[in-house]
PDB file as gemmi writes it, atoms N, CA and C in Angstrom:
CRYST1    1.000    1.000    1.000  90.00  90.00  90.00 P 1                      
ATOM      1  N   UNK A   1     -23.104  30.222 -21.252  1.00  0.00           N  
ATOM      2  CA  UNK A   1     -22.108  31.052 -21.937  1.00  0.00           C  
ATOM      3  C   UNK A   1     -21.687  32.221 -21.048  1.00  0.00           C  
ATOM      4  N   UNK A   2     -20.705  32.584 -21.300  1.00  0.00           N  
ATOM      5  CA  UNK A   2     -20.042  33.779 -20.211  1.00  0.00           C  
ATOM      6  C   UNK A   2     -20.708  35.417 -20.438  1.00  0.00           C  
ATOM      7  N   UNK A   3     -21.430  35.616 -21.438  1.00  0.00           N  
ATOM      8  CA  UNK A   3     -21.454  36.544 -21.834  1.00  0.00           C  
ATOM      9  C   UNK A   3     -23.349  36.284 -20.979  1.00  0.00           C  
ATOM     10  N   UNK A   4     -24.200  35.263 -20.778  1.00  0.00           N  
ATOM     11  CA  UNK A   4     -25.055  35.509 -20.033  1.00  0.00           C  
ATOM     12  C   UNK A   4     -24.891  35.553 -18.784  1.00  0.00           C  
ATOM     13  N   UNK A   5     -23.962  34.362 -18.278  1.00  0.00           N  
ATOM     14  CA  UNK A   5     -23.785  34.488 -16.818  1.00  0.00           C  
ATOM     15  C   UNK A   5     -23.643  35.771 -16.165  1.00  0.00           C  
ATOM     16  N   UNK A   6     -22.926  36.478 -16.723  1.00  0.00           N  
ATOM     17  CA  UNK A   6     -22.364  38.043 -16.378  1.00  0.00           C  
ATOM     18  C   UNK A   6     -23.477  39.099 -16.472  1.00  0.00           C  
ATOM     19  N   UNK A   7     -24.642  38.747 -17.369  1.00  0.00           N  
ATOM     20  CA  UNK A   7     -25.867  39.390 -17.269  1.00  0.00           C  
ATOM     21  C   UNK A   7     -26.550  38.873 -16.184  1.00  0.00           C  
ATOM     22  N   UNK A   8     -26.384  37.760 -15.601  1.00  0.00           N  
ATOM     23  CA  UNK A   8     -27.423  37.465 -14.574  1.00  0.00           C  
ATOM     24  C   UNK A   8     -27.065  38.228 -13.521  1.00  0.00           C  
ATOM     25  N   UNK A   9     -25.458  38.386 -13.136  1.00  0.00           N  
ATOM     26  CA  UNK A   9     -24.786  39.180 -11.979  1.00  0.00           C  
ATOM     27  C   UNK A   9     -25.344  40.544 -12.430  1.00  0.00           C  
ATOM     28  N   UNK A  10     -25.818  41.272 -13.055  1.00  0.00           N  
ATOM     29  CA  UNK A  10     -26.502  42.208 -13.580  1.00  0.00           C  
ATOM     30  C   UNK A  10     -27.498  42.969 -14.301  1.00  0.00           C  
ATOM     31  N   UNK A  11     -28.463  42.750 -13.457  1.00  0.00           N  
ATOM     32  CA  UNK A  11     -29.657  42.652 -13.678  1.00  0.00           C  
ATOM     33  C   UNK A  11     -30.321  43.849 -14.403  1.00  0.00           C  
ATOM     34  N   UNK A  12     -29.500  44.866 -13.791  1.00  0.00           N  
ATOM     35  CA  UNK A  12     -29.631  46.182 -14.005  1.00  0.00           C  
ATOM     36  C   UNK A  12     -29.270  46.266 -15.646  1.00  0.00           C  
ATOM     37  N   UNK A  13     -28.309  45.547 -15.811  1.00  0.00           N  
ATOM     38  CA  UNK A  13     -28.080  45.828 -17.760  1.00  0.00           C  
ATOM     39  C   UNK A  13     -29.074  45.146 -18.310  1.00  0.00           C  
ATOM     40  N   UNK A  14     -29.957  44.292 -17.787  1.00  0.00           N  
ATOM     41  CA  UNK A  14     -30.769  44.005 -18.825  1.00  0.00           C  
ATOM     42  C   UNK A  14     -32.183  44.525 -18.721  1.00  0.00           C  
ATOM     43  N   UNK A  15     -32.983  45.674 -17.407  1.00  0.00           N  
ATOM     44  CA  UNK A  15     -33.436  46.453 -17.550  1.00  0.00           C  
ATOM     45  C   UNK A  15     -32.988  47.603 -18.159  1.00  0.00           C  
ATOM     46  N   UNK A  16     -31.814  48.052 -18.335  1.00  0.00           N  
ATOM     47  CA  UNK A  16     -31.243  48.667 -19.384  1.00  0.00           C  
ATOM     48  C   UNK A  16     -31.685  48.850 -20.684  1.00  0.00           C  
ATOM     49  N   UNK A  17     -31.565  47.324 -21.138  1.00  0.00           N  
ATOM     50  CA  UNK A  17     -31.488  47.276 -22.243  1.00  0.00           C  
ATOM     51  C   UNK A  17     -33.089  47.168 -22.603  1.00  0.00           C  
ATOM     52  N   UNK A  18     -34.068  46.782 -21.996  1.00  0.00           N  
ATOM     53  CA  UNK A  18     -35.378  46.678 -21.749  1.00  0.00           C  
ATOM     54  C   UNK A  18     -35.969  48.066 -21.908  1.00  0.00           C  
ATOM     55  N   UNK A  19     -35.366  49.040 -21.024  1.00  0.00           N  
ATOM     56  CA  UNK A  19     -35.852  50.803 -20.991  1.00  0.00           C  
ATOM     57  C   UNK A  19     -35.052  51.130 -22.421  1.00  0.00           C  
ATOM     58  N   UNK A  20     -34.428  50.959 -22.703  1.00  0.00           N  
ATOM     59  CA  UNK A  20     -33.369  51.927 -24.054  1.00  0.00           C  
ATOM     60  C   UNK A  20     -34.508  51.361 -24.953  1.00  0.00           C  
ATOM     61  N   UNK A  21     -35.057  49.691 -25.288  1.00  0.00           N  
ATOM     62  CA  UNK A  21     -35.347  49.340 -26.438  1.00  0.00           C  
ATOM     63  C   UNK A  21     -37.064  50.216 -26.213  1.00  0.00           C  
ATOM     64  N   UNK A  22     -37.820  50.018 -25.202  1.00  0.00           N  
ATOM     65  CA  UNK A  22     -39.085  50.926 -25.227  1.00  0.00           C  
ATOM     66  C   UNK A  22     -39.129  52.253 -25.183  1.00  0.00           C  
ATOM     67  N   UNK A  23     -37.994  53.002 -25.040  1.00  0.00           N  
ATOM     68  CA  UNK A  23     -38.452  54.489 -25.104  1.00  0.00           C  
ATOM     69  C   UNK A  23     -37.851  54.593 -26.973  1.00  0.00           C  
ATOM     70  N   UNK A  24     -36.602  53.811 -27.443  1.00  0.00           N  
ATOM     71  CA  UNK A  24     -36.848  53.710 -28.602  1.00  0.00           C  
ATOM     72  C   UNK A  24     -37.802  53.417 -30.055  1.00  0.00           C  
ATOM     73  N   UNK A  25     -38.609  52.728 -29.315  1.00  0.00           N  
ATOM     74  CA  UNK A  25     -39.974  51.761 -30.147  1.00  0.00           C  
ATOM     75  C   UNK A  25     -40.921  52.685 -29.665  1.00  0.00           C  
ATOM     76  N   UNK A  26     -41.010  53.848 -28.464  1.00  0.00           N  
ATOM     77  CA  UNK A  26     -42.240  54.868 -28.108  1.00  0.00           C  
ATOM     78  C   UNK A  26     -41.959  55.659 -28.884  1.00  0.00           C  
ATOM     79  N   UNK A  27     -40.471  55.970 -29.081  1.00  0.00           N  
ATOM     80  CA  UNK A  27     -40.257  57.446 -29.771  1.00  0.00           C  
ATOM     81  C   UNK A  27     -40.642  57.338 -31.558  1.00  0.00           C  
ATOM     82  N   UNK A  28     -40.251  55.870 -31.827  1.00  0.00           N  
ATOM     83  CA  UNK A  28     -40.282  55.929 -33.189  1.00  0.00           C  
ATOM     84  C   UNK A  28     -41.403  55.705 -33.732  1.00  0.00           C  
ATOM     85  N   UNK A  29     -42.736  55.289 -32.856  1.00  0.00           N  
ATOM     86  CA  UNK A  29     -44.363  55.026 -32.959  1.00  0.00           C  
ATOM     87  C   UNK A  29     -44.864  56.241 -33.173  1.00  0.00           C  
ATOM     88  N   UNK A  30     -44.201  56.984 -31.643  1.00  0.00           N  
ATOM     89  CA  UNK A  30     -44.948  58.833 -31.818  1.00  0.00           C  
ATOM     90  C   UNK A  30     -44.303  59.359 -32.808  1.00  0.00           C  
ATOM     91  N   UNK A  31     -43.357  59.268 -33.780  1.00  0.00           N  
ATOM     92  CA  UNK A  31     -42.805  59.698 -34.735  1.00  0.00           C  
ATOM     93  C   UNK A  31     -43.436  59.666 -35.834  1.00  0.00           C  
ATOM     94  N   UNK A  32     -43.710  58.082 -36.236  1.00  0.00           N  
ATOM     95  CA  UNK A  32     -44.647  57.853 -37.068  1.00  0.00           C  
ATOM     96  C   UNK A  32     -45.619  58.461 -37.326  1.00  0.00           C  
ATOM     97  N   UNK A  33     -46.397  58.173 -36.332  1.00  0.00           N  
ATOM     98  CA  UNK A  33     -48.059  58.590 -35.677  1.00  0.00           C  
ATOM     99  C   UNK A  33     -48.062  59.766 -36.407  1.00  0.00           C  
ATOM    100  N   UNK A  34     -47.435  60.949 -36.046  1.00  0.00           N  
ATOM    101  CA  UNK A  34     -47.574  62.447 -35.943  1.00  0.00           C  
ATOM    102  C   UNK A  34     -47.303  62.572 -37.184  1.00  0.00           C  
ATOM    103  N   UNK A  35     -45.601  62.058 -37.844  1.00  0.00           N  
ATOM    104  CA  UNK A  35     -45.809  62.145 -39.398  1.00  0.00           C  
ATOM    105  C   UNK A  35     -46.816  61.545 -40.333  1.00  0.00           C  
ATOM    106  N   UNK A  36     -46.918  60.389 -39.998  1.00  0.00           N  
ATOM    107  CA  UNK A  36     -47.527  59.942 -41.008  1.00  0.00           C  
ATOM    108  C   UNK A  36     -46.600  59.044 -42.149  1.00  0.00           C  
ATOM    109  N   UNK A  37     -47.431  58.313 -43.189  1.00  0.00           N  
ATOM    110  CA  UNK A  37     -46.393  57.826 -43.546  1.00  0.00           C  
ATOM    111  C   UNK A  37     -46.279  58.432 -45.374  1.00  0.00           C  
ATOM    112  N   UNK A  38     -46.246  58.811 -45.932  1.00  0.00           N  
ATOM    113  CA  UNK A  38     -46.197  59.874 -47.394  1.00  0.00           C  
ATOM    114  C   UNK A  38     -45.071  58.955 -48.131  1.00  0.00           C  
ATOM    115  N   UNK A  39     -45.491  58.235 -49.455  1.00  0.00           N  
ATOM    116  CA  UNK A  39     -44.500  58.048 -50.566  1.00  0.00           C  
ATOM    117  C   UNK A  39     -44.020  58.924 -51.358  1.00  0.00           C  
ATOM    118  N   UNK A  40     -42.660  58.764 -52.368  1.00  0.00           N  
ATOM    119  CA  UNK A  40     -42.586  59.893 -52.993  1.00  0.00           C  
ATOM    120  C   UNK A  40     -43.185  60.877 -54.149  1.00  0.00           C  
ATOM    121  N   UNK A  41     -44.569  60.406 -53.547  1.00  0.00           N  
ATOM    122  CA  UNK A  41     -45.534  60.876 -54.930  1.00  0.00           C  
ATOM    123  C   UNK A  41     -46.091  62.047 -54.131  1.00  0.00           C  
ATOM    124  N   UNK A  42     -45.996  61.435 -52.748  1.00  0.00           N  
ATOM    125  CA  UNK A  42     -46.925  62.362 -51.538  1.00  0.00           C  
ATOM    126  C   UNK A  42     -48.440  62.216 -51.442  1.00  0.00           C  
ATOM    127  N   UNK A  43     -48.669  60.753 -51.435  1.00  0.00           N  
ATOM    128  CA  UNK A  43     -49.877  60.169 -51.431  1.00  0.00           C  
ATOM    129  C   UNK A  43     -49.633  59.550 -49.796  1.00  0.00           C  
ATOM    130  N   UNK A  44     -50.501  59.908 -48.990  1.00  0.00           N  
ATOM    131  CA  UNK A  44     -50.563  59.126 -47.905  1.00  0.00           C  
ATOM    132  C   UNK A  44     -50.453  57.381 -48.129  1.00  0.00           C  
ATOM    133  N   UNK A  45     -49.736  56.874 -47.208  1.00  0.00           N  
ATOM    134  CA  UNK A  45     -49.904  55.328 -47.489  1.00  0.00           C  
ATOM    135  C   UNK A  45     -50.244  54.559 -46.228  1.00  0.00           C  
ATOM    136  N   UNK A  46     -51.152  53.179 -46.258  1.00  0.00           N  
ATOM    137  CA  UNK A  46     -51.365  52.951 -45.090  1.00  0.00           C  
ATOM    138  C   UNK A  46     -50.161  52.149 -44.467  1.00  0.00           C  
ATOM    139  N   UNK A  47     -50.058  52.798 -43.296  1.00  0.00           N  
ATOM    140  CA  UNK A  47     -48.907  52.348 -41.812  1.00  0.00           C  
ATOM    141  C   UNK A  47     -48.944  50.819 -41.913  1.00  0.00           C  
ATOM    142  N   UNK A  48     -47.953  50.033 -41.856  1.00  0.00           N  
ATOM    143  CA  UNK A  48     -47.760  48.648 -41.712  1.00  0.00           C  
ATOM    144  C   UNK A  48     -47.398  48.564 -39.723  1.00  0.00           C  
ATOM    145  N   UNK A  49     -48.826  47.935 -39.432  1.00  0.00           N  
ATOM    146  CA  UNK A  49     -47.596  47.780 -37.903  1.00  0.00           C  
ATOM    147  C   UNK A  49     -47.058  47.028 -38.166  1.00  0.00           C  
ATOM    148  N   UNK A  50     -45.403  47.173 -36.477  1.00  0.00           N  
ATOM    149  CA  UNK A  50     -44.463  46.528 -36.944  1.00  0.00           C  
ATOM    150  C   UNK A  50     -44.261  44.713 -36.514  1.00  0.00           C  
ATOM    151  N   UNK A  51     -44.286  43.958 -36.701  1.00  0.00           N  
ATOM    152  CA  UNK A  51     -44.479  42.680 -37.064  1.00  0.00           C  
ATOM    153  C   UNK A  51     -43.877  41.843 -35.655  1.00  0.00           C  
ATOM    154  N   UNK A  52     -42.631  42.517 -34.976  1.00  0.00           N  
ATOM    155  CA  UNK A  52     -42.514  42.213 -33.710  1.00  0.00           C  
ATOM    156  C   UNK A  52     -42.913  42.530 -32.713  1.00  0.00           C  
ATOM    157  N   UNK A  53     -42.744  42.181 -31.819  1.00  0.00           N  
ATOM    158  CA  UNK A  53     -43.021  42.767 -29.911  1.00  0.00           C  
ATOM    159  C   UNK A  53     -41.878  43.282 -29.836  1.00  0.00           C  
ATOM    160  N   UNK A  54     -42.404  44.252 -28.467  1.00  0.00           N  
ATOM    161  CA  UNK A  54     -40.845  44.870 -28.094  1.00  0.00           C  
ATOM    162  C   UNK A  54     -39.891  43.785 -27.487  1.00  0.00           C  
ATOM    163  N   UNK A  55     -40.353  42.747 -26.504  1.00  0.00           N  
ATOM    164  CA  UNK A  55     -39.679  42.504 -25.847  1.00  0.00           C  
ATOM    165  C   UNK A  55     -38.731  41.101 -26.845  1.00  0.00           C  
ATOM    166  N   UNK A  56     -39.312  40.938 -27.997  1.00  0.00           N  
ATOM    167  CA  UNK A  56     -38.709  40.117 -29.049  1.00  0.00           C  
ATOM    168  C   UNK A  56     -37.055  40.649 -29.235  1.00  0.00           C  
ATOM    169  N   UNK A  57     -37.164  42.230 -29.608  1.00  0.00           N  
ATOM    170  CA  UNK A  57     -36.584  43.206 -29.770  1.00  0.00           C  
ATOM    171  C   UNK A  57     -34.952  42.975 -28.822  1.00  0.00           C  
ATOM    172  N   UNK A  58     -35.564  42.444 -27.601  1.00  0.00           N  
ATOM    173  CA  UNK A  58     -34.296  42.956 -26.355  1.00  0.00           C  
ATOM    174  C   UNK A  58     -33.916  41.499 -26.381  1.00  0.00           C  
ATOM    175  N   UNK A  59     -34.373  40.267 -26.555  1.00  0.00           N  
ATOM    176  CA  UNK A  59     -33.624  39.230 -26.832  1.00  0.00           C  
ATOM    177  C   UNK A  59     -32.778  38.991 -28.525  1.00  0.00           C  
ATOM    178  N   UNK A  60     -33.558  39.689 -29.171  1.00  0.00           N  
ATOM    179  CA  UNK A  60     -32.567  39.593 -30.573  1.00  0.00           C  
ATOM    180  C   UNK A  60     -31.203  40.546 -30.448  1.00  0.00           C  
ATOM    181  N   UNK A  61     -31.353  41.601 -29.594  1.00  0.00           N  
ATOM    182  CA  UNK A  61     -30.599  42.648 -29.351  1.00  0.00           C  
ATOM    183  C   UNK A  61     -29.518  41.755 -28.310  1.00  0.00           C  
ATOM    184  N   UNK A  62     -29.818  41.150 -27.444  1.00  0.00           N  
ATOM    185  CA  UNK A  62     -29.438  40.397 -26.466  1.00  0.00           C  
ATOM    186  C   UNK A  62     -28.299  39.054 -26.937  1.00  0.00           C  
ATOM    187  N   UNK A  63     -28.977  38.632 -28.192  1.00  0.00           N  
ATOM    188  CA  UNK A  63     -28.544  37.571 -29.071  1.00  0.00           C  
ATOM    189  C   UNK A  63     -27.384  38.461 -29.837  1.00  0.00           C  
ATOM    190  N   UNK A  64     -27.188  39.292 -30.457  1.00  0.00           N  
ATOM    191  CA  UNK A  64     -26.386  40.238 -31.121  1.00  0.00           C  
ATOM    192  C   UNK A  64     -25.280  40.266 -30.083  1.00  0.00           C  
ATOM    193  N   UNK A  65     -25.708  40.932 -29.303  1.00  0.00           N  
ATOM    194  CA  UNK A  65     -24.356  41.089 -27.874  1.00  0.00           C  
ATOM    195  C   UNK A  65     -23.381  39.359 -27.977  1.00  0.00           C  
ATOM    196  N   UNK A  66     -24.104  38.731 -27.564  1.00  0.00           N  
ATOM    197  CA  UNK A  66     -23.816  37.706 -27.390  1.00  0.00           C  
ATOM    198  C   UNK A  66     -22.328  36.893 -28.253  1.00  0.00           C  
ATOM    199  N   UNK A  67     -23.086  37.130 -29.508  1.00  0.00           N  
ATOM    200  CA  UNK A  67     -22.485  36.443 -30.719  1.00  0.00           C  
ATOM    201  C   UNK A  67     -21.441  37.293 -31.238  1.00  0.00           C  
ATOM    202  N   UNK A  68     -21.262  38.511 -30.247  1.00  0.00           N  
ATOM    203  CA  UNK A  68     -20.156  39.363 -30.844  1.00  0.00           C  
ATOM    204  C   UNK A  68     -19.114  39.072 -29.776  1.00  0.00           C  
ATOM    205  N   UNK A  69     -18.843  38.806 -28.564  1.00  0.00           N  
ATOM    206  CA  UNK A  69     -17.718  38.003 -28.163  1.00  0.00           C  
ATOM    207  C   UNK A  69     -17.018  39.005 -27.821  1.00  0.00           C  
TER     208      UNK A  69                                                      
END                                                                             
């Protein structure tokens, strides 16, 4: 498809997109972490980790690009 070929000539966008999705998934862990997670009763609740990998993340993100044309 044209929309990968053009990523292969650019390698650099898909470390891009690799650094944007982990400092996003660091920031929103240490976010967590530090808050905590509180319902609206204000009962602590236990943290669900989150169910993907990062690098799941940059091919679904990758797949999105894609299918938008």
């Amino acid at each position: 498809d044209k929309f990968g070929r053009s990523l292969l000539k650019q390698p650099q966008k898909i470390m891009r997109l690799i650094v944007d999705e982990e400092a996003k998934l660091t920031h929103e862990f240490f976010r967590d972490r530090v808050k905590g997670c509180v319902d609206e009763i204000g009962h602590t609740m236990e943290r669900i980790p989150k169910q993907h990998t990062k690098i799941d993340n940059v091919y679904k993100k990758l797949n999105r690009m894609s299918n938008m044309k």
